[in-house]
C-alpha positions as CSV (number, residue, x, y, z in Angstrom):
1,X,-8.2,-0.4,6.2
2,X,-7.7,-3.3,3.8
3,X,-6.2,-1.3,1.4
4,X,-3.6,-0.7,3.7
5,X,-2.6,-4.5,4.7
6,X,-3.1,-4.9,0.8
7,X,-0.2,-2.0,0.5
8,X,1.8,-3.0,3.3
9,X,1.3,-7.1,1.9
10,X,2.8,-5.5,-1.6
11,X,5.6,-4.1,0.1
12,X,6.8,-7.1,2.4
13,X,6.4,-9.5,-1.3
14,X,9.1,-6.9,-2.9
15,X,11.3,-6.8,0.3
16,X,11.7,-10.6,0.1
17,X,11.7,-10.8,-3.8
18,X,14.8,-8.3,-3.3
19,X,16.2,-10.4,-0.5
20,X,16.3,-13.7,-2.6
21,X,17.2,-11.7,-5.9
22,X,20.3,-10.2,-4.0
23,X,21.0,-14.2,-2.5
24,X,20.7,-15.4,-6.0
25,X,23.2,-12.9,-8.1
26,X,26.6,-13.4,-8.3
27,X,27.9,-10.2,-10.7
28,X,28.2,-6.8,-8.7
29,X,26.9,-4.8,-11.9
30,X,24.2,-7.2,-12.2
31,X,23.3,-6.8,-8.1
32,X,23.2,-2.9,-9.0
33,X,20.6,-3.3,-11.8
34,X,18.7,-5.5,-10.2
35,X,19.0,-3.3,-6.4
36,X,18.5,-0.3,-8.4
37,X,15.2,-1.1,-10.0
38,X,13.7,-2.8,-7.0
39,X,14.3,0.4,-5.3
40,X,12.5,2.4,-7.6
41,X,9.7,-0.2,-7.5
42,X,9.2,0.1,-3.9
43,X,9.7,3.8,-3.7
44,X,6.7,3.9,-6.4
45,X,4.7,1.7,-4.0
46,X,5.4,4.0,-1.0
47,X,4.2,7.0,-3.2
48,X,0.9,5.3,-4.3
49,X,0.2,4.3,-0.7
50,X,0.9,7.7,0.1
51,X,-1.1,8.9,-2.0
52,X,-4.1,7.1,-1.5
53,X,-4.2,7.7,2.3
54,X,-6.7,10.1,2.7
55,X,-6.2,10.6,6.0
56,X,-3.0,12.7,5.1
57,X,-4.6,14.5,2.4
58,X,-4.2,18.2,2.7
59,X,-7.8,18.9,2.0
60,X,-9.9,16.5,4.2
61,X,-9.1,18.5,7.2
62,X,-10.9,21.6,5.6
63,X,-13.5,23.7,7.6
64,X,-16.3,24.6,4.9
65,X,-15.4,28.4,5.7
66,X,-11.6,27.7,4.7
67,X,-13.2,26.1,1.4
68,X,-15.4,29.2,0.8
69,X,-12.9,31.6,0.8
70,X,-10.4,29.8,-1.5
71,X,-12.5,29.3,-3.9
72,X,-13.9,33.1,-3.7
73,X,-10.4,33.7,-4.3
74,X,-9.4,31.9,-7.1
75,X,-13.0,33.0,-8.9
76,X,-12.0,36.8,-7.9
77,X,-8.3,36.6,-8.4
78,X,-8.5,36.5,-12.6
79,X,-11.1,39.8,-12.3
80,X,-9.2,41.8,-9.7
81,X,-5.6,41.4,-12.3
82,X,-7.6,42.6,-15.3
83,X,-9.5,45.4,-13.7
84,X,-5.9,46.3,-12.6
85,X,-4.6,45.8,-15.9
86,X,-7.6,47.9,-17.3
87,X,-6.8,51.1,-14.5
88,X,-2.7,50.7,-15.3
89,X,-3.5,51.2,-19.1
90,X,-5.8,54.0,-19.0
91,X,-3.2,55.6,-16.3
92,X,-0.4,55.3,-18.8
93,X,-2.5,56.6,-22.1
């Protein structure tokens, strides 16, 4: 939960650093730098607070079932294509 407010306290300082950058700055092409890379900052923030929230991490809401059989069939997924490779070349000899 605190990382949260800490996220959430990151993105409200770069909203106002924005705010009073955009006051500040006279020069259109200079507003566009300075909007653009602010932007990109706070879409990189979103992202890593994305990220980091667990709760919407695709695999926490896995049964152990559901984790069984994926990993069965990733282990048997590389046998199964070269015992096929293996029947297809003795087929075509």
């Amino acid at each position: 939960m605190s990382t949260r407010t800490a996220w959430d306290q990151e993105e409200e300082r770069m909203y106002n650093e924005l705010r009073s950058l955009v006051e500040e700055v006279e020069d259109p092409q200079q507003r566009k730098k300075m909007l653009n890379r602010m932007i990109k900052q706070l879409r990189n923030a979103r992202w890593r607070k994305k990220v980091l929230n667990m709760d919407n991490h695709p695999l926490s809401n896995l049964r152990p079932a559901q984790l069984g059989i994926m990993i069965t069939t990733g282990a048997l997924a590389p046998v199964i294509l070269f015992s096929i490779f293996i029947w297809v070349s003795l087929l075509l000899e």
